[in-house]
C-alpha positions as CSV (number, residue, x, y, z in Angstrom):
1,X,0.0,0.0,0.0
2,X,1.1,3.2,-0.8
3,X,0.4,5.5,2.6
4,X,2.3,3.0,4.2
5,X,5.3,3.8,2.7
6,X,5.2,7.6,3.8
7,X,5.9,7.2,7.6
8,X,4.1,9.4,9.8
9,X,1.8,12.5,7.8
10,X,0.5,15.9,9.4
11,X,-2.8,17.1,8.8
12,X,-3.4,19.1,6.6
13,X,-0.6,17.4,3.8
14,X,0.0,18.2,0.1
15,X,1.3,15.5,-2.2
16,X,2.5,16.2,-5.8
17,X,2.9,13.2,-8.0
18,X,6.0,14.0,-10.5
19,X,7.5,12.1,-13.2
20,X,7.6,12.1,-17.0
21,X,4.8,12.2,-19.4
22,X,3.3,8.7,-19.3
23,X,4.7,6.9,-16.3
24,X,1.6,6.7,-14.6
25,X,1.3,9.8,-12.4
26,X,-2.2,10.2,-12.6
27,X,-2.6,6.5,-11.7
28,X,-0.8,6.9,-8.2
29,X,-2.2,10.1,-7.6
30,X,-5.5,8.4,-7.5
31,X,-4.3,5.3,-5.8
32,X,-2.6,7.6,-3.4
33,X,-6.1,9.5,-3.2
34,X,-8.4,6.3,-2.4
35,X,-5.9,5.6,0.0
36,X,-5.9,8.9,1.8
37,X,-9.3,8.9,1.8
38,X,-9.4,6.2,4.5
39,X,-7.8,8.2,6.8
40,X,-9.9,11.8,6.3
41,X,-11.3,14.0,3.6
42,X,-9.3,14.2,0.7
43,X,-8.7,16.1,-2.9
44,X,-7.6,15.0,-5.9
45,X,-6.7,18.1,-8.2
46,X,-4.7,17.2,-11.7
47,X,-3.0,20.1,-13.1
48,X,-2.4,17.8,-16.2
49,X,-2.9,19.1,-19.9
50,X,-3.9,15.6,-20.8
51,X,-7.0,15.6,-18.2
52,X,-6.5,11.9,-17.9
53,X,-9.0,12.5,-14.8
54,X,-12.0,13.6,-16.5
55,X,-12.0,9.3,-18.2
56,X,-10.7,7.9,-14.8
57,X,-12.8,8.8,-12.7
58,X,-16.1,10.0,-15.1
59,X,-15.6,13.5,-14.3
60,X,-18.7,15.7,-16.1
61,X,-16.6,19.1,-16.8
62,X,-12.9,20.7,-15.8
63,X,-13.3,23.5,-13.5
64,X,-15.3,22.9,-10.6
65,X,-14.6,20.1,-7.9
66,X,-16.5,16.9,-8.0
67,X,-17.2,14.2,-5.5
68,X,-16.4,10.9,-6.9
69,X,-17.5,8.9,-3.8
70,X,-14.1,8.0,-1.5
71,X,-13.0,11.7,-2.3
72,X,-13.3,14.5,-4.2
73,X,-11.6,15.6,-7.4
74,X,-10.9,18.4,-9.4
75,X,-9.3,19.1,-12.8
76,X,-8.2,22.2,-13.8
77,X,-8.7,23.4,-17.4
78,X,-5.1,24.7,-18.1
79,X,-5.8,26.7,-21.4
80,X,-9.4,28.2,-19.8
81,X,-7.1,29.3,-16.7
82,X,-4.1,30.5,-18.5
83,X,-7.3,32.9,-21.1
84,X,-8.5,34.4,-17.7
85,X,-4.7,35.2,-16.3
86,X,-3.8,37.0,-19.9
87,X,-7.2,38.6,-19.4
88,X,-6.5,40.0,-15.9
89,X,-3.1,40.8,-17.1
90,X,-4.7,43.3,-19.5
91,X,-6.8,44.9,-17.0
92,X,-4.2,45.3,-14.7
93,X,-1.9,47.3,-17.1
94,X,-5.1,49.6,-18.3
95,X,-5.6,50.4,-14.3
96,X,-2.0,50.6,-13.0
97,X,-0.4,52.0,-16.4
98,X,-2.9,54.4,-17.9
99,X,0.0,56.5,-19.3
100,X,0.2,53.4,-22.0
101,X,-3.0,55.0,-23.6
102,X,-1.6,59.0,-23.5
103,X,1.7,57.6,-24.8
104,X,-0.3,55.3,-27.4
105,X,1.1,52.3,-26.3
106,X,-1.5,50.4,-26.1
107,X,-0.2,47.3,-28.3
108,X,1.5,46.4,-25.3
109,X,-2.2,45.7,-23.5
110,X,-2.7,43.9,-26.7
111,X,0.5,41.5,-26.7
112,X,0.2,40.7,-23.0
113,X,-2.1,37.8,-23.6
114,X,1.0,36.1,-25.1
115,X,3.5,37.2,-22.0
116,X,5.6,34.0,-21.7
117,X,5.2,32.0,-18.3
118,X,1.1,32.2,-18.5
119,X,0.6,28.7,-18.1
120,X,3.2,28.0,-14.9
121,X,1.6,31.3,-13.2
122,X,-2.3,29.6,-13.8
123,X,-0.6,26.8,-12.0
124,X,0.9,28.8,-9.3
125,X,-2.7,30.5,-8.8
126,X,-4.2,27.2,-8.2
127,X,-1.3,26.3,-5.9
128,X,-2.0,29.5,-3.6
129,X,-5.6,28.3,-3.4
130,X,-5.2,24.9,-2.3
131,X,-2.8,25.7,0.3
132,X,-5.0,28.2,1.3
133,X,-7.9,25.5,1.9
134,X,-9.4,24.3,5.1
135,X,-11.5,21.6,4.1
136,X,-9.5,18.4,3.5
137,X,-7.1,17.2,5.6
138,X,-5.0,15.3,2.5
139,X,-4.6,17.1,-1.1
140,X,-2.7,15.1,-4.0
141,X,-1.6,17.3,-7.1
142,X,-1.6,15.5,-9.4
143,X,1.2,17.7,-12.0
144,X,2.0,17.9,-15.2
145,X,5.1,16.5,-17.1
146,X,8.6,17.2,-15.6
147,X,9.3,20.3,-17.7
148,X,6.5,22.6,-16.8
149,X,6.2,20.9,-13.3
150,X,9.8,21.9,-12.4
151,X,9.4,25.9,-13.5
152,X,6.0,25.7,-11.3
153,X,7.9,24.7,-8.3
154,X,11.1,26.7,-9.1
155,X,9.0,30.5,-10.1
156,X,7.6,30.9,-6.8
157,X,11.4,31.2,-5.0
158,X,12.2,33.2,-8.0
159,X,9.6,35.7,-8.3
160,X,9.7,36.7,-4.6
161,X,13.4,37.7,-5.1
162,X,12.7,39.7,-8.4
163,X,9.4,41.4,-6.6
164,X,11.5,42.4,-3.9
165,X,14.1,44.4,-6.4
166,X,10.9,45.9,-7.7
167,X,9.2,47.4,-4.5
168,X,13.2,48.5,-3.6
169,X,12.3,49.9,-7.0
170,X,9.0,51.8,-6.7
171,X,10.1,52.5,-3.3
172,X,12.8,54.5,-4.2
173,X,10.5,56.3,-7.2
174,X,8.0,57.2,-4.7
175,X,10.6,58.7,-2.5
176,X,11.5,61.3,-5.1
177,X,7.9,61.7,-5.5
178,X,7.1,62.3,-2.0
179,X,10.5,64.9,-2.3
180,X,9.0,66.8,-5.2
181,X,5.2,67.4,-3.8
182,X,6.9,68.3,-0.4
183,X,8.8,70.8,-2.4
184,X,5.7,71.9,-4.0
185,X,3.8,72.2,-1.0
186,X,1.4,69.6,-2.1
187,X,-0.2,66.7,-0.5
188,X,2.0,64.2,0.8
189,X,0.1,61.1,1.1
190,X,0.9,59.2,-2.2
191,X,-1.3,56.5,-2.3
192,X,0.5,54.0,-5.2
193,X,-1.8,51.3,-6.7
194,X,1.4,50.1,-8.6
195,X,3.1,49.2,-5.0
196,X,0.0,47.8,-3.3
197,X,-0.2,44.9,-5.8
198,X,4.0,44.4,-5.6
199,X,3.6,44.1,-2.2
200,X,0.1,41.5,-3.0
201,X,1.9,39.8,-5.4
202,X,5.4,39.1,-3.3
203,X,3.7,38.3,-0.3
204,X,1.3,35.6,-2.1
205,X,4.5,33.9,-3.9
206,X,6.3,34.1,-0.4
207,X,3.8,32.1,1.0
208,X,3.6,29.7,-1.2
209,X,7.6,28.9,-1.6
210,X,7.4,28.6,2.3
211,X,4.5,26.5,2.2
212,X,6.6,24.3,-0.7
213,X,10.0,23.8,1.4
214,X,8.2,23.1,4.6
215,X,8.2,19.1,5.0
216,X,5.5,19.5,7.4
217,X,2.5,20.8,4.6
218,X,4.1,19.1,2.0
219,X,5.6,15.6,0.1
220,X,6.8,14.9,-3.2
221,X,6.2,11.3,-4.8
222,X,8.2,10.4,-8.0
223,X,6.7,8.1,-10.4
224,X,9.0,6.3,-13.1
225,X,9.1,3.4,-15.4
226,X,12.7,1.4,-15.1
227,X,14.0,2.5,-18.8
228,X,16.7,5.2,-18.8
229,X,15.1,8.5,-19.8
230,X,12.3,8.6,-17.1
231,X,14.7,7.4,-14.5
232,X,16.9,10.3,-15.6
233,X,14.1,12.9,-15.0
234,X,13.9,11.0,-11.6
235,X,17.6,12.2,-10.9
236,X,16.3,15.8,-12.4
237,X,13.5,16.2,-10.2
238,X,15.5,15.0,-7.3
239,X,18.4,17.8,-7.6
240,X,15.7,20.6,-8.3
241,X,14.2,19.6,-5.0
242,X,17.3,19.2,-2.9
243,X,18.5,22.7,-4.7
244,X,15.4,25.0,-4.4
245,X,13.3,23.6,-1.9
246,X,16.2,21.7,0.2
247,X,14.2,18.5,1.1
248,X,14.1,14.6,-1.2
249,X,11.2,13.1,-2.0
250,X,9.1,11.0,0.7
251,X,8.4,8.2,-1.9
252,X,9.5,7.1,-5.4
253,X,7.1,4.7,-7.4
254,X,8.7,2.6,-9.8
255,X,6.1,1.6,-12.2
256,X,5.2,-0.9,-14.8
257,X,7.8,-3.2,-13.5
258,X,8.2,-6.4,-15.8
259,X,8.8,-9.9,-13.5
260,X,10.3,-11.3,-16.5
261,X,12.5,-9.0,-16.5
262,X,14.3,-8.7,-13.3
263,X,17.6,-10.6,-14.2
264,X,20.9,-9.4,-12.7
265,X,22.2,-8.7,-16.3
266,X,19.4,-6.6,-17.6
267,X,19.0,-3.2,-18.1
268,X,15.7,-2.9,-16.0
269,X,17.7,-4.6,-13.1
270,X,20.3,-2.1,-13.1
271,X,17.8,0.9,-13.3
272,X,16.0,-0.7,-10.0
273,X,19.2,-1.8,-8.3
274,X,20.3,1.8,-8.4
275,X,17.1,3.5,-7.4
276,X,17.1,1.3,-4.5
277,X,20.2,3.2,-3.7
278,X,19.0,6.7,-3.3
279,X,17.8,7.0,0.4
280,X,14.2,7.7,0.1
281,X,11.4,5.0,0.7
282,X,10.6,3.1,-2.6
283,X,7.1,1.1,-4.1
284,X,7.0,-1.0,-7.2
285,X,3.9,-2.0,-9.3
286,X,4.4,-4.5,-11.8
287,X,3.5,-4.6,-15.3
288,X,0.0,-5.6,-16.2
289,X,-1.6,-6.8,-19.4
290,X,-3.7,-4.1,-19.6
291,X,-3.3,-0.3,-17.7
292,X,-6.0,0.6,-15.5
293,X,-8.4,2.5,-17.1
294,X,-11.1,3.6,-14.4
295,X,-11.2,3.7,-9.9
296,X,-12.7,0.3,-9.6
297,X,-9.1,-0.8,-11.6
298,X,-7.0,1.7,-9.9
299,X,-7.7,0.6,-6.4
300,X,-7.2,-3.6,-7.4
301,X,-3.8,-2.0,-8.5
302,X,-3.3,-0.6,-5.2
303,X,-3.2,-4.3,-4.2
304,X,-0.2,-5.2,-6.4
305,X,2.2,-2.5,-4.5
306,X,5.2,-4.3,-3.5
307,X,8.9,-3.6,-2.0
308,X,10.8,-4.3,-4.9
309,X,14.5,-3.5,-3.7
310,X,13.9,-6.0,-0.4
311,X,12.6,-8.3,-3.3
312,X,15.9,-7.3,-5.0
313,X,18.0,-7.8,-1.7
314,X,16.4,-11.1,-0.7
315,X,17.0,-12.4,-4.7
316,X,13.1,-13.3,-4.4
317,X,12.4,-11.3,-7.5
């Protein structure tokens, strides 16, 4: 089972499944959901382009959260999510930039829909939100592919540093400001939209790195298949979270693991033998005939989990 394998969890807990397109993420994440649900009231939100979850588990419509009976799930319409941001975006430089217009600037209100970094900051949103919950003790994300995961977890550590630069900024500009009206004789209570939502906007993203480093609110599960490339995005995912966040993952999940296969001279061997290595608890799920394709599957597959590195160490593969 997989909760078994996590040790001890607080309440309330985020999990993020991570791994490369295909390995099975949004298999575990409901696995790992069922499980949790055992135990108290639990999410499921996937953050995954592919909305595997809408056939899984017969969700009617992205968007809205659903209860699918053990739990309840949610999956977020990436491209709807990333239209609205692009849209606010717009309407935040028409209210905190009017000079654009006097200046007739105003292609840049009409490029901003096409700012890069739309689609990890929809992400980031939905992040803030679910931290900011109260109503489930257990929330499993489950995330999209390892490249656009990784810049989701990274941004949040990076924007706080760059917002900071920019209220040091504004700061400064409003000093001079303040200098010139004081000078003038004018009023000097500058009231500065522009610095209000800095100051919004850095304290939101500082949040949500702390919430993202703090072991307490928060574990990471890898998923992989043993063949090189996604074990190698393993190793990836690993040294973005020991470098950014400082912690290792509670749990890696190696999956689709062929019996056949598990001779001390092949390849898959050699991948398992060395993630048995890294420090971190491990689960296996071997390779089945055909991939589970709805919850009633999914939680027989939870039966299957298995330690494959004591099977390795006790040569009882």
């Amino acid at each position: 089972m997989l909760v078994e394998n996590l040790g001890e969890i607080s309440r309330p807990h985020v999990f993020f499944t991570l791994g490369k397109g295909g390995v099975g993420k949004s298999t575990i994440a409901i696995a790992l959901a069922l499980e949790l649900s055992r135990k108290g009231r639990t999410l499921l939100a996937s953050f995954d382009p592919a909305k595997h979850l809408l056939k899984y588990l017969g969700v009617p419509e992205p968007g809205r959260i659903h209860s699918v009976g053990a739990f309840d799930a949610y999956q977020l319409d990436l491209e709807q999510a990333t239209r609205r941001l692009a849209e606010e975006l717009e309407g935040n430089l028409e209210y905190l930039a009017p000079s654009l217009k006097v200046l007739n600037a105003e292609k840049v209100l009409s490029v901003a829909r096409y700012t890069p970094g739309l689609e990890e900051d929809s992400i980031i949103r939905e992040l803030s939100r679910i931290y900011g919950s109260t109503r489930y003790d257990y929330i499993v994300v489950d995330m999209p592919p390892t490249g656009l995961s990784l810049r989701v977890l990274v941004l949040p550590e990076l924007y706080v540093s760059w917002l900071n630069k920019l209220i040091d900024l504004r700061l400064r500009i409003l000093s001079l400001k303040y200098t010139v009206e004081k000078v003038k004789g004018g009023s000097r209570d500058i009231r500065d939209p522009v610095l209000d939502k800095l100051v919004e906007l850095r304290d939101t993203y500082l949040g949500l790195s702390t919430s993202l480093k703090n072991p307490d609110k928060t574990s990471y599960i890898i998923v992989a298949n043993p063949e090189p490339l996604p074990f190698y995005e393993v190793k990836e995912i690993m040294k973005t979270l020991k470098e950014v966040h400082g912690v290792n993952p509670r749990l890696l999940v190696m999956n689709k693991v062929p019996s056949d296969k598990l001779t001390s001279e092949s390849e898959v061997f050699n991948i398992i033998s060395e993630c048995c290595e890294i420090p971190v608890h491990h689960a296996c799920i071997p390779l089945l005939n055909k991939p589970p394709s709805s919850l009633h599957e999914v939680e027989a597959l939870t039966r299957t989990i298995y330690d494959c590195c004591e099977c390795l160490t006790k040569h009882r593969c």
